[in-house]
BAKOL-518378 format. One record per residue: x negated, z, y of N, C-alpha, C in turn. Coordinates in steps of 0.05 Angstrom, whole numbers, padded with zeros to 5 digits, always signed. Layout:
BEGIN
XZYXZYXZY
...
END
This chain:
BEGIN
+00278-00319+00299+00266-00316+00325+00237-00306+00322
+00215-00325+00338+00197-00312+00332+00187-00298+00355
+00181-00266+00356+00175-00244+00366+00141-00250+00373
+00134-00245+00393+00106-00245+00410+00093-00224+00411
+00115-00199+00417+00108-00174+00417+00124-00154+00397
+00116-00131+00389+00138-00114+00380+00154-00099+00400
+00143-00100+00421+00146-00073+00440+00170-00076+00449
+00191-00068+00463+00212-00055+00473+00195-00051+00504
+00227-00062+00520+00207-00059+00552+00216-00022+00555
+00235-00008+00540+00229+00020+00548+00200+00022+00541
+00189+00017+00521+00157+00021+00501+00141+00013+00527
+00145-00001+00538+00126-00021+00558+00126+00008+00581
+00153+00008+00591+00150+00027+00614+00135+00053+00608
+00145+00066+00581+00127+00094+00578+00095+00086+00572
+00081+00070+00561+00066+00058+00562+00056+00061+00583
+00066+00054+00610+00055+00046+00636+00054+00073+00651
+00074+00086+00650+00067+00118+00655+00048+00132+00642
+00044+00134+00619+00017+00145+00601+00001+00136+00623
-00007+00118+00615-00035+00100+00630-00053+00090+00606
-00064+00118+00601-00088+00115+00588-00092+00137+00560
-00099+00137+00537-00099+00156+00525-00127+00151+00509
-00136+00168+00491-00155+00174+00473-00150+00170+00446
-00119+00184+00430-00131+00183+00410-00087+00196+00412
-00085+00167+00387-00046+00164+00381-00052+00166+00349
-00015+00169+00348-00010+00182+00319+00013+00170+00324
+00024+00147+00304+00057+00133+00298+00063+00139+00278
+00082+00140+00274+00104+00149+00254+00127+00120+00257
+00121+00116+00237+00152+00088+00227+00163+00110+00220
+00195+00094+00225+00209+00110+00203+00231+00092+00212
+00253+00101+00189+00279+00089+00190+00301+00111+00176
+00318+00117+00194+00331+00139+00185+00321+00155+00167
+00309+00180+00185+00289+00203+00173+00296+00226+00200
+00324+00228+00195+00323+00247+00223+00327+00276+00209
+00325+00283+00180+00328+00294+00166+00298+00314+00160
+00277+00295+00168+00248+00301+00157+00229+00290+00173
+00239+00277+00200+00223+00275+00224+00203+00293+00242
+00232+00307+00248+00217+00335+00263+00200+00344+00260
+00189+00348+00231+00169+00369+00211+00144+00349+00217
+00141+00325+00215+00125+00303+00214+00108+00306+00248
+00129+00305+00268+00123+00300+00294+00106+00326+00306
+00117+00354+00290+00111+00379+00304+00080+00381+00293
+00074+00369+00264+00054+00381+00248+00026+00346+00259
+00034+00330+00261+00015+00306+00278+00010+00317+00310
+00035+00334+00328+00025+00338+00347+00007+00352+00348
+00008+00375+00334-00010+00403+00336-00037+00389+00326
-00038+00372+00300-00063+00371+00293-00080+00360+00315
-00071+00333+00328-00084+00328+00350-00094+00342+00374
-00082+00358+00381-00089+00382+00399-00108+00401+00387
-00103+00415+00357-00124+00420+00353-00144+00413+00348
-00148+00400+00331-00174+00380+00321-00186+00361+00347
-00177+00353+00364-00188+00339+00389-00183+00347+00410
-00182+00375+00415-00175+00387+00434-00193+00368+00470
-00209+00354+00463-00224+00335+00483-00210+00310+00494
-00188+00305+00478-00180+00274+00483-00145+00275+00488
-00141+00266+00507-00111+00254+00506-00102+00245+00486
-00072+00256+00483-00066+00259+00454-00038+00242+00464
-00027+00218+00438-00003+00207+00446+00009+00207+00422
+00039+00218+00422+00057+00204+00398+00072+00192+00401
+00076+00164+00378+00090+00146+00391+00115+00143+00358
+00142+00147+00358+00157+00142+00343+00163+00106+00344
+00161+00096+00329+00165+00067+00317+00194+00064+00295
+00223+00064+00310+00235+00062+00293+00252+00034+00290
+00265+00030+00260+00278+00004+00254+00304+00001+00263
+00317+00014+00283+00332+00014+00291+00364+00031+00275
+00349+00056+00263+00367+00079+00250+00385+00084+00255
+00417+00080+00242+00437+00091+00253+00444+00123+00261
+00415+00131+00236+00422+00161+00252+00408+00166+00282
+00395+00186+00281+00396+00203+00300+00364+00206+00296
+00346+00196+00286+00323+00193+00287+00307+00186+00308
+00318+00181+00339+00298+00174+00363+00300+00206+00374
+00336+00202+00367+00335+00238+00386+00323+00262+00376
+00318+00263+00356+00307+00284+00342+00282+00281+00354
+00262+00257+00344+00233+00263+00358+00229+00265+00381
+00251+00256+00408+00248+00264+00436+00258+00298+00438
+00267+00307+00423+00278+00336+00429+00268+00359+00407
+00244+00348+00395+00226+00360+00377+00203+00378+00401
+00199+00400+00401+00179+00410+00416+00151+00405+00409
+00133+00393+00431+00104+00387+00424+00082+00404+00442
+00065+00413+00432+00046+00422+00454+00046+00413+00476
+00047+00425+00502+00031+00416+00530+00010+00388+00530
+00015+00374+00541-00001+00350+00545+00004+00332+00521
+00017+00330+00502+00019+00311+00487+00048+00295+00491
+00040+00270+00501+00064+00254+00511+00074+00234+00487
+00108+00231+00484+00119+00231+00464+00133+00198+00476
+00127+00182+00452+00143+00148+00461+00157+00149+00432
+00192+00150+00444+00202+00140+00415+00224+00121+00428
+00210+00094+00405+00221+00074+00412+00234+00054+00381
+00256+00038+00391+00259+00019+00370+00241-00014+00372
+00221-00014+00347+00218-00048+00351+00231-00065+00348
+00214-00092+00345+00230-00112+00351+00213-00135+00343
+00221-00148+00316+00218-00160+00290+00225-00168+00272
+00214-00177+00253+00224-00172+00216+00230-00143+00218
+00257-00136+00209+00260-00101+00195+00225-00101+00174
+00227-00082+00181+00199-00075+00157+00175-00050+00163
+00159-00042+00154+00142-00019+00156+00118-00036+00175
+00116-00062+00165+00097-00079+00188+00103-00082+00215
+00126-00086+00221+00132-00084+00237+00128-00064+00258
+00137-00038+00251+00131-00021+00251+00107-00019+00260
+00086-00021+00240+00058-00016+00247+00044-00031+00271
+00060-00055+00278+00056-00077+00297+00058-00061+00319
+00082-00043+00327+00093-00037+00345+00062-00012+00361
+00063+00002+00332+00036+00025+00336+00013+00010+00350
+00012-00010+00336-00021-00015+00346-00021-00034+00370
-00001-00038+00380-00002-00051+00403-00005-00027+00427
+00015-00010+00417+00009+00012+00434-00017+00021+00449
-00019+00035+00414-00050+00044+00419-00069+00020+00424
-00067+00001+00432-00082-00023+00447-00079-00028+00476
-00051-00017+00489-00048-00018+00509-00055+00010+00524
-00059+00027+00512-00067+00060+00524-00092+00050+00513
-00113+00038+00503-00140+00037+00508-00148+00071+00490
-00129+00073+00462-00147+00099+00449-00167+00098+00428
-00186+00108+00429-00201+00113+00403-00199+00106+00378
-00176+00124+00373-00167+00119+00340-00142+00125+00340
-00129+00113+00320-00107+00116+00313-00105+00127+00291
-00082+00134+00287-00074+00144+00254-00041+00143+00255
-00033+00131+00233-00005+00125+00217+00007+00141+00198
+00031+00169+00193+00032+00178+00178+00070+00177+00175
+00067+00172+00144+00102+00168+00139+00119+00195+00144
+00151+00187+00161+00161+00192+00173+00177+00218+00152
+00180+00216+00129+00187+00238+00106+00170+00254+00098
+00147+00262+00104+00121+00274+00092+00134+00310+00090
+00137+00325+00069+00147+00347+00071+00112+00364+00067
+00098+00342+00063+00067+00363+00052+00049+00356+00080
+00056+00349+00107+00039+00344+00124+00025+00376+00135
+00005+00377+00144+00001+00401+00164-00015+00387+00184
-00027+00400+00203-00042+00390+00229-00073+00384+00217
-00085+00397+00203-00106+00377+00189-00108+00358+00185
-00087+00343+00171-00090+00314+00158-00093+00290+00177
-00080+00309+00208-00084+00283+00229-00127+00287+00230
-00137+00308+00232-00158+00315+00234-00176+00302+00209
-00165+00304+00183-00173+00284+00159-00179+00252+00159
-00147+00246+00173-00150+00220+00178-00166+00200+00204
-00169+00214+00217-00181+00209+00247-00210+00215+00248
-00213+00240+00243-00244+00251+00244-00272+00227+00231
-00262+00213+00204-00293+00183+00199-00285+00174+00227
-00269+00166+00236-00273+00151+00257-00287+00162+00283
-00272+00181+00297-00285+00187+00318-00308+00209+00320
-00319+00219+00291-00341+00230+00287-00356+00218+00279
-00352+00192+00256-00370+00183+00237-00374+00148+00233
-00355+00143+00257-00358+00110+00264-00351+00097+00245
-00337+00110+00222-00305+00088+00207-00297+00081+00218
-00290+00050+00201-00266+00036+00223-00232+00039+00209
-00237+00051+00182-00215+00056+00169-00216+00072+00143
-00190+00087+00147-00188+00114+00135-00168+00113+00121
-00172+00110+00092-00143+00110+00067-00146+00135+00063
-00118+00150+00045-00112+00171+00040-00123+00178+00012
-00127+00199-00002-00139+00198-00026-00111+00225-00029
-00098+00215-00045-00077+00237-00048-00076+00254-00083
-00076+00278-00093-00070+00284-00120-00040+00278-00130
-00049+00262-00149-00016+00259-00148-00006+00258-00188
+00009+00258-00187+00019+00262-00224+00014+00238-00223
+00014+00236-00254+00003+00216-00270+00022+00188-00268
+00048+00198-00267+00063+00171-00271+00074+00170-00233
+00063+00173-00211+00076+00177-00191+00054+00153-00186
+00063+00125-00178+00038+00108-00159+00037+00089-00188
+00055+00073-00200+00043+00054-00216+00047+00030-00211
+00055+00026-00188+00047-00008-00172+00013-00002-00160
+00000+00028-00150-00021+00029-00141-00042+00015-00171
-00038+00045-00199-00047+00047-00213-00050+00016-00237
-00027+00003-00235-00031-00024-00249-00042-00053-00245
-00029-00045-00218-00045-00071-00194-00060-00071-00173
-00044-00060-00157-00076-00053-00119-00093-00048-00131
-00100-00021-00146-00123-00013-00143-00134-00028-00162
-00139-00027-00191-00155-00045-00203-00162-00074-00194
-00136-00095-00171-00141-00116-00169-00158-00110-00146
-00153-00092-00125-00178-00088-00108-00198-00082-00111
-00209-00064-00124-00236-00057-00133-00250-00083-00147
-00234-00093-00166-00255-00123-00182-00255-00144-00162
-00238-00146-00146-00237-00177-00127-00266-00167-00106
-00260-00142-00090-00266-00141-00070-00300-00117-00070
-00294-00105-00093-00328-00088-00107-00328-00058-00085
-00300-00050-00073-00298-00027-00061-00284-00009-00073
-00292+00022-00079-00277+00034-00098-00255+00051-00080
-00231+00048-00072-00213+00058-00055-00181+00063-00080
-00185+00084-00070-00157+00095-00098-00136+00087-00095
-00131+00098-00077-00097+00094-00061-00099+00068-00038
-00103+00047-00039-00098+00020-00022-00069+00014-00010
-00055+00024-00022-00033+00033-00005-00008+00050+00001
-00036+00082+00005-00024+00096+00001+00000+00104+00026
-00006+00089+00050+00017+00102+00066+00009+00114+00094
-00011+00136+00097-00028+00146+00115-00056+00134+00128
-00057+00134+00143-00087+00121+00143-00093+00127+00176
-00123+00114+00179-00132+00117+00201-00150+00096+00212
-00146+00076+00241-00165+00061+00255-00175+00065+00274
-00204+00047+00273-00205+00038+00300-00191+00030+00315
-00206+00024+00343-00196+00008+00363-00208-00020+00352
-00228-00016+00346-00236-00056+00335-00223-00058+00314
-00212-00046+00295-00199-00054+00274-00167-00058+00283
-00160-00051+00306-00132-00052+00312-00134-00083+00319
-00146-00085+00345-00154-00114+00355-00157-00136+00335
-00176-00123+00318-00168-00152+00298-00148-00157+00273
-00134-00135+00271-00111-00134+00263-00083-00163+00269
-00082-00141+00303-00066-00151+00320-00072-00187+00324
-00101-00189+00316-00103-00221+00318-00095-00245+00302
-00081-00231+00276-00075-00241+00258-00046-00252+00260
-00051-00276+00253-00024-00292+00248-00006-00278+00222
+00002-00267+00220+00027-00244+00198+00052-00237+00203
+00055-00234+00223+00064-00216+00234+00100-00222+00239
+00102-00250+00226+00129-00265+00219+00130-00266+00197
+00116-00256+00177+00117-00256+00141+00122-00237+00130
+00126-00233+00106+00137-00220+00093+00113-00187+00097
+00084-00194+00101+00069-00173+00115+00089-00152+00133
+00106-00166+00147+00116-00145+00172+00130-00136+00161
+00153-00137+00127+00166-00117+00116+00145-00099+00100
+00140-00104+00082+00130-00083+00058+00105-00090+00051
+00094-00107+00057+00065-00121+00046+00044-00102+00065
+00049-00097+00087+00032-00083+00105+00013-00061+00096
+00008-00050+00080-00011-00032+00070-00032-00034+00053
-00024-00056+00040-00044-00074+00021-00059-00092+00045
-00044-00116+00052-00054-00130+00079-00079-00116+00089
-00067-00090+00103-00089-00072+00117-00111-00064+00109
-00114-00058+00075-00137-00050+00063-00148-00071+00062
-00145-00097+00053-00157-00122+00043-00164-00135+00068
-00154-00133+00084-00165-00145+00126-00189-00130+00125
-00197-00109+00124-00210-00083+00130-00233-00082+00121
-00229-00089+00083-00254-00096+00078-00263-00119+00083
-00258-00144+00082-00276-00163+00083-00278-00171+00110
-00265-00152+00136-00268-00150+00165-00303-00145+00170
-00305-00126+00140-00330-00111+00141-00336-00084+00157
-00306-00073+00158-00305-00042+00167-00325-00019+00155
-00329+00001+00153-00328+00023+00148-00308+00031+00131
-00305+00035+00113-00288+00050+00103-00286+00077+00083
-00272+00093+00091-00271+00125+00075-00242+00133+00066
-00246+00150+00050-00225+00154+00032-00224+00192+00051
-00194+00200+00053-00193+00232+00061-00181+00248+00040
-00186+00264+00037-00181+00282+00014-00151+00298+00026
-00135+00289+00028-00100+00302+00037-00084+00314+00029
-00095+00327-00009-00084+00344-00021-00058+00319-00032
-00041+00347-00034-00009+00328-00055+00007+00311-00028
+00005+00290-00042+00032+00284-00018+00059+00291-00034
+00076+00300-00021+00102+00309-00031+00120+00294-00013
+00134+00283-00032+00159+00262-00024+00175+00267-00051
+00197+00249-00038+00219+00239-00070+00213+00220-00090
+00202+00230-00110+00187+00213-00142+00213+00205-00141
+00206+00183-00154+00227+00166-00167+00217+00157-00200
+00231+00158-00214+00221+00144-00241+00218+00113-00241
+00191+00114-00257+00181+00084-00257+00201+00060-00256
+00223+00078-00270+00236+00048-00288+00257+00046-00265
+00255+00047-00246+00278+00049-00224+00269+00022-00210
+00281+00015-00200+00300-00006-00192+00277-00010-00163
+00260-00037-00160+00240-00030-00146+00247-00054-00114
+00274-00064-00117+00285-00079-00090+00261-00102-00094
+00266-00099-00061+00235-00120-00052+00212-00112-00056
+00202-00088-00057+00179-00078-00052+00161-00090-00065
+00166-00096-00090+00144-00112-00110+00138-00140-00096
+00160-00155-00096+00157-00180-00084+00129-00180-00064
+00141-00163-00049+00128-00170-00016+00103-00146-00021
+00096-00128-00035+00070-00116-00036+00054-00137-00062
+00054-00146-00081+00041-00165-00099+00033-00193-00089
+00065-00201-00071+00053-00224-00057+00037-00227-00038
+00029-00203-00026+00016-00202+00002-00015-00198-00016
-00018-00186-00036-00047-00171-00054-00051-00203-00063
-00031-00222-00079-00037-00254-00088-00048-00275-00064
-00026-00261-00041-00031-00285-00015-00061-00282-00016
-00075-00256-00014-00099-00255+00005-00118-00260-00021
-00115-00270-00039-00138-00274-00062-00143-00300-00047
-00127-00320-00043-00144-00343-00041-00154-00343-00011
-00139-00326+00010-00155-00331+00031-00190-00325+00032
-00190-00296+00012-00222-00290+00017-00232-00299-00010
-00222-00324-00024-00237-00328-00040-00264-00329-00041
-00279-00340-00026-00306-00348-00020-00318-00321-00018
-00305-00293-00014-00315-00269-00014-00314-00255-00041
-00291-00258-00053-00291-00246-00082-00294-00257-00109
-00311-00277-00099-00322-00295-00127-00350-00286-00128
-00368-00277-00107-00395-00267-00101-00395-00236-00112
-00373-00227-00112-00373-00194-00113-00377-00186-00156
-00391-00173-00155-00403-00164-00179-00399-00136-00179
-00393-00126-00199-00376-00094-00199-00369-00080-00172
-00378-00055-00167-00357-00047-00152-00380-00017-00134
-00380-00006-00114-00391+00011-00106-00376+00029-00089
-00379+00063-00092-00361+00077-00086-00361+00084-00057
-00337+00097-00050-00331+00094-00018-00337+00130-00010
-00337+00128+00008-00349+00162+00027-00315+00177+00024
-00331+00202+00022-00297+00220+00025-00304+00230+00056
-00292+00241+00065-00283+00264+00082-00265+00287+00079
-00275+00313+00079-00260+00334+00075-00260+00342+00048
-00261+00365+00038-00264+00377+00016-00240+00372-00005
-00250+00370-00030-00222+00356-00056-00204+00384-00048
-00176+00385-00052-00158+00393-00066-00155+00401-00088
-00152+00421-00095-00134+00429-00122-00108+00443-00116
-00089+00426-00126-00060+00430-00129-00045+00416-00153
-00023+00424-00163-00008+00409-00180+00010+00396-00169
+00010+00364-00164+00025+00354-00166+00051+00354-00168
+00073+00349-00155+00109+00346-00171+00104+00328-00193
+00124+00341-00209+00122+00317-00238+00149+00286-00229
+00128+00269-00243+00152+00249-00236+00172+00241-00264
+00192+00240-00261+00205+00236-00293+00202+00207-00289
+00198+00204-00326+00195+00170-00330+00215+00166-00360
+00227+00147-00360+00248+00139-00379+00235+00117-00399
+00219+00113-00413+00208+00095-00433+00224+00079-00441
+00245+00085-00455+00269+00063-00468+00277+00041-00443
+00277+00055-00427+00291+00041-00392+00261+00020-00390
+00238+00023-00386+00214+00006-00393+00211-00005-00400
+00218-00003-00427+00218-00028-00447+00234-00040-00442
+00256-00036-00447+00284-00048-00445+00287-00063-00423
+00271-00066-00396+00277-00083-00369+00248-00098-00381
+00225-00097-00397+00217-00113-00412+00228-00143-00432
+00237-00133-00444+00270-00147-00462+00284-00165-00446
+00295-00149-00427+00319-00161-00414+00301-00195-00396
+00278-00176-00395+00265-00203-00372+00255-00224-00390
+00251-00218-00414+00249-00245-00434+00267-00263-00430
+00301-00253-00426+00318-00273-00430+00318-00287-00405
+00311-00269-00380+00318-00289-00356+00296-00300-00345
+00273-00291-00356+00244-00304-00344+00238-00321-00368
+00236-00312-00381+00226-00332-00417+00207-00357-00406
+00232-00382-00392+00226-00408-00376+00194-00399-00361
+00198-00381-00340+00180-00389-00322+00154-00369-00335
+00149-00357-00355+00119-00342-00366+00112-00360-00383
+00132-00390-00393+00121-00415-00414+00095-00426-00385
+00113-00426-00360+00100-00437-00342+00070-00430-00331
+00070-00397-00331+00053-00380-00314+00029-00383-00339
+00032-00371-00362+00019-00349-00376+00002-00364-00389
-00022-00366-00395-00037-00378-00423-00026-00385-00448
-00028-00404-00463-00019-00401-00486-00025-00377-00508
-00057-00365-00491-00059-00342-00508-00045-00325-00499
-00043-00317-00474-00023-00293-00468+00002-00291-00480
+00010-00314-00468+00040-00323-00483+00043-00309-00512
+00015-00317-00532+00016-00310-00561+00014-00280-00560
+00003-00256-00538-00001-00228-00539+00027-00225-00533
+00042-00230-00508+00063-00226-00504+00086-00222-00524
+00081-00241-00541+00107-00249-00561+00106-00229-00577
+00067-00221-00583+00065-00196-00603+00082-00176-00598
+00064-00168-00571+00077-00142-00549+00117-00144-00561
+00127-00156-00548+00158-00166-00550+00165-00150-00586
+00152-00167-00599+00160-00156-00627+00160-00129-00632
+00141-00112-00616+00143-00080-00635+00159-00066-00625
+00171-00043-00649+00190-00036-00647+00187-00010-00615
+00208-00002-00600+00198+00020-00589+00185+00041-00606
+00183+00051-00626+00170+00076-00632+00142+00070-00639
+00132+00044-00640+00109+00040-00646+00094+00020-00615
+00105+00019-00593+00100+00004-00564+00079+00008-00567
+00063-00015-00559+00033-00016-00542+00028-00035-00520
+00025-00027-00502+00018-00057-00481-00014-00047-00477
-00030-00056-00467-00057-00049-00471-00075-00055-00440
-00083-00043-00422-00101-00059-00401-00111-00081-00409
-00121-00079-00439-00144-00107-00440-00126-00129-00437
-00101-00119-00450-00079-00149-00452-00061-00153-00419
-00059-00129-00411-00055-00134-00386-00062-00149-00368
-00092-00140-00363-00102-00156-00335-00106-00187-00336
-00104-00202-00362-00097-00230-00362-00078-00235-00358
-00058-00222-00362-00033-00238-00348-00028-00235-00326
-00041-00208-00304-00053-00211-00276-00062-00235-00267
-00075-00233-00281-00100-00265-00262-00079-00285-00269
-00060-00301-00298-00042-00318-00297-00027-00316-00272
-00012-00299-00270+00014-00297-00250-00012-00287-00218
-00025-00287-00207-00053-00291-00178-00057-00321-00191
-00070-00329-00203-00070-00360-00204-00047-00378-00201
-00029-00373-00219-00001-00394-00205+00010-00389-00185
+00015-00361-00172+00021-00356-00147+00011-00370-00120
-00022-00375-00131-00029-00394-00105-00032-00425-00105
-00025-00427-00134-00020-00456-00137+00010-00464-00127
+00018-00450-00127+00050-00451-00120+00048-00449-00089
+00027-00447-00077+00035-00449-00044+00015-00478-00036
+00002-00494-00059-00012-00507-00048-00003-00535-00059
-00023-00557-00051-00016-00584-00061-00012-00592-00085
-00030-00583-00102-00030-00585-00134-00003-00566-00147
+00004-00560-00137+00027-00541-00151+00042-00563-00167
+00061-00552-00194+00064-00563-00212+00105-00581-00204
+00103-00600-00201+00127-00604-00188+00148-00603-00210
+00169-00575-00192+00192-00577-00206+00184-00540-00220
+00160-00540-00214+00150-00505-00224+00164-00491-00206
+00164-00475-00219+00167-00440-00200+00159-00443-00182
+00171-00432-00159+00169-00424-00124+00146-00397-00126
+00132-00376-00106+00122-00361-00111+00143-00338-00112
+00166-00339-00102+00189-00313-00109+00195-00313-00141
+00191-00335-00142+00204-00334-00178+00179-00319-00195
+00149-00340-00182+00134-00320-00200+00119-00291-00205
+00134-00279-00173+00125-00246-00180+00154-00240-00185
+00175-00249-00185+00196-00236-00195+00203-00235-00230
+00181-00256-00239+00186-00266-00256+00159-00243-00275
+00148-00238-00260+00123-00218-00269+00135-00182-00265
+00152-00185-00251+00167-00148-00248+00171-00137-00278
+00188-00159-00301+00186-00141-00321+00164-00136-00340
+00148-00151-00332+00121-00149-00348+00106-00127-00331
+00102-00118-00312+00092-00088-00303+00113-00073-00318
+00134-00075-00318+00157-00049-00333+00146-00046-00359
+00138-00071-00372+00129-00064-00400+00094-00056-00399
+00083-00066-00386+00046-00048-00380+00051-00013-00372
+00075-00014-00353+00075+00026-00343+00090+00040-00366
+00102+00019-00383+00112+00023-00422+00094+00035-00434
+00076+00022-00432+00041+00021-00448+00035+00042-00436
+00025+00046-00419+00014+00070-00402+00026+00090-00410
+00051+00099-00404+00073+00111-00423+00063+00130-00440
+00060+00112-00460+00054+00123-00486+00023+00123-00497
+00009+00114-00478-00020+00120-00486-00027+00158-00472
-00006+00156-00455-00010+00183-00441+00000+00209-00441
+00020+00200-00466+00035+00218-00461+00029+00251-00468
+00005+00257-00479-00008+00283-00482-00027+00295-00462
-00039+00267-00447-00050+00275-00414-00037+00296-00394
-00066+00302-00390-00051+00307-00360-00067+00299-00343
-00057+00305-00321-00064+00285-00287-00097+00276-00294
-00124+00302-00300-00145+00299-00284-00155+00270-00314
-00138+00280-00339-00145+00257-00370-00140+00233-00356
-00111+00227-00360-00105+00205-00350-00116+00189-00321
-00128+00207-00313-00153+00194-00283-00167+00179-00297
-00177+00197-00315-00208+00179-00340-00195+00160-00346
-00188+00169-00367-00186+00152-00389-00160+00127-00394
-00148+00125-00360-00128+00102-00367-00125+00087-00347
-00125+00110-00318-00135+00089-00300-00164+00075-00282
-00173+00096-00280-00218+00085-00283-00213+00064-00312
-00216+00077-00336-00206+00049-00355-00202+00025-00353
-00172+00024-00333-00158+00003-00335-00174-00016-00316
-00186+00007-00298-00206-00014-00270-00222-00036-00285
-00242-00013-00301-00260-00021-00315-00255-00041-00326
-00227-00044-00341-00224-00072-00368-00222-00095-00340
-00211-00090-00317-00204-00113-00307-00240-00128-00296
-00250-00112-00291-00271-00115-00277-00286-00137-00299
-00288-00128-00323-00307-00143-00347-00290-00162-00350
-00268-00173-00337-00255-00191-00348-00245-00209-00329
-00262-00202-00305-00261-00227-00278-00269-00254-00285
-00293-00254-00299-00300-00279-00310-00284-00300-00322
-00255-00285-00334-00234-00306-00333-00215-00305-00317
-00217-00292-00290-00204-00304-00269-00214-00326-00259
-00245-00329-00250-00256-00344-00234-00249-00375-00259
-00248-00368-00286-00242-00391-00300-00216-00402-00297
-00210-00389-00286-00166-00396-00287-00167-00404-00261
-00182-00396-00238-00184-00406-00216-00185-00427-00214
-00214-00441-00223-00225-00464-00223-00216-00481-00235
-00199-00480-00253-00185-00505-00264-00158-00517-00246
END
């Protein structure tokens, strides 16, 4: 079924009672009635304090939770004057969705800015709504990523792919591309909302990447907020990553060839504005399992083998086989050897949605599924190049690094492109 709106006609009616507002704060979530509350009390207050000038709205966006996650945020106490919409959308299940639901909102209350903050956040306080909001309605951003401290192995779908493939495609230096939190305009909602997506795989998990990559070559404003640790539940790398990869890699692949004509012009990279003073905190440590790394490395030889004859260079192919051969106690996967097999698997990915595609090749599900254990064996590499780091080393020297190798080594994307 294809959906027109996200909204819910309860959404419509509270909507129409508001009227009008200044300046909303949504929260997705999907069963989080556990870690809601804390979220709703600490976004209300910030708004009231930090904008004590503007009508303040919160609006809950949920996937339709068997718990108890609408009632909690309607029976959460909020400051005086901050009016509370918790509603279920209505869509693709997904965090896009979700986000669809927000920004229609705040499109129909006519506010300022918005800001998006996840529905589990145990490290939120009323600042961060003030972090994320403030480029905008002080400083005429049109969009506000999170700049979070975080351990070294916590973020290695950011650290292996978003970020390095965004910074070289697109020449903006933004850390966290999808980190989760963020903050818009009203023109950046609008042309959001104009986008044909909103039935794709974008409206589950792709939505955060999507958003950074619309944003820049929208030609926004964009700033990075300094938010301290985000504290959530680490998970180890080598864990079991569902769809997420699929639908966040394919949404970062989809949009290479739309703005091609933008990121073939772009020549290194220039850094983005902060807001709000750095943090110093330590991090939660995230446990990481190496053998488990490799080993979903291994295993993906036997069931991908076929489709990386298809994807990969014959040279890669020849690094790969190296890589494959060493023993665990001597592992190396390398950025330099990495980011070519990036651009292989972004080049067949969009040949696979177009005319020339290779008939009888791989679908594009096969070829980022087919690329999952090859990140298991690069956050392998990483692994063990790091393992005497800590957080501020490993900033240097592996992932700035890793930017770096990809950046000097665009020149054979645009070559893998063009053929």
């Amino acid at each position: 079924m294809i959906y027109e709106t996200a909204l819910r006609d309860d959404a419509r009616q509270r909507i129409a009672e508001i009227g009008r507002a200044d300046i909303l704060v949504g929260i997705p979530s999907y069963n989080n009635a556990s870690t809601i509350a804390h979220v709703v009390r600490m976004a209300a207050a910030g708004m009231v304090e930090h904008f004590p000038g503007m009508r303040p709205v919160l609006i809950n966006s949920d996937g339709g939770s068997p718990d108890a996650t609408l009632q909690v945020v309607l029976e959460t106490a909020v400051p005086p004057g901050v009016e509370v919409i918790a509603t279920q959308y209505q869509g693709l299940p997904g965090k896009g969705s979700a986000f669809r639901a927000v920004f229609e909102t705040a499109r129909a209350l006519g506010v300022k800015v918005c800001v998006v903050v996840d529905s589990d956040l145990r490290s939120i306080i009323p600042q961060w709504i003030d972090l994320l909001a403030g480029p905008i309605a002080r400083r005429g951003c049109g969009y506000v990523t999170p700049f979070y401290v975080r351990h070294k192995y916590d973020g290695t779908i950011t650290n292996n792919i978003c970020y390095p493939m965004t910074r070289m495609l697109y020449g903006l230096d933004i850390r966290q591309p999808i980190g989760g939190d963020f903050g818009f305009s009203a023109a950046l909602l609008e042309h959001y909302l104009s986008q044909d997506v909103w039935e794709t795989d974008v409206a589950r998990f792709g939505i955060d990447i999507w958003m950074t990559t619309t944003a820049i070559n929208a030609g926004m404003k964009v700033c990075q907020a300094h938010l301290g640790a985000k504290i959530h539940d680490p998970k180890d790398p080598a864990a079991s990553l569902g769809p997420m990869f699929r639908q966040v890699v394919g949404t970062l692949f989809g949009m290479v060839s739309k703005y091609e004509a933008n990121w073939k012009k772009v020549v290194g990279y220039r850094p983005t504005d902060f807001y709000g003073e750095p943090v110093t905190v330590d991090p939660e440590p995230v446990p990481v399992t190496l053998a488990a790394l490799i080993g979903k490395l291994r295993v993906g030889q036997k069931e991908w083998g076929h489709v990386w004859q298809t994807v990969l260079s014959q040279e890669n192919q020849a690094v790969l086989a190296a890589i494959l051969a060493q023993p665990e106690r001597s592992f190396r996967f390398t950025a330099e050897q990495w980011a070519p097999m990036v651009f292989d698997f972004a080049v067949a990915y969009n040949r696979a949605g177009v005319g020339n595609a290779t008939p009888g090749g791989p679908d594009r599900d096969a070829i980022i599924d087919s690329m999952t254990p090859l990140y298991y064996g690069r956050t392998g590499g990483l692994v063990v190049q790091s393992a005497e780091m800590d957080s501020d080393t490993f900033e240097k020297a592996v992932v700035q690094a890793q930017a770096g190798a990809f950046e000097e080594l665009k020149p054979l994307l645009i070559e893998r492109w063009g053929k």
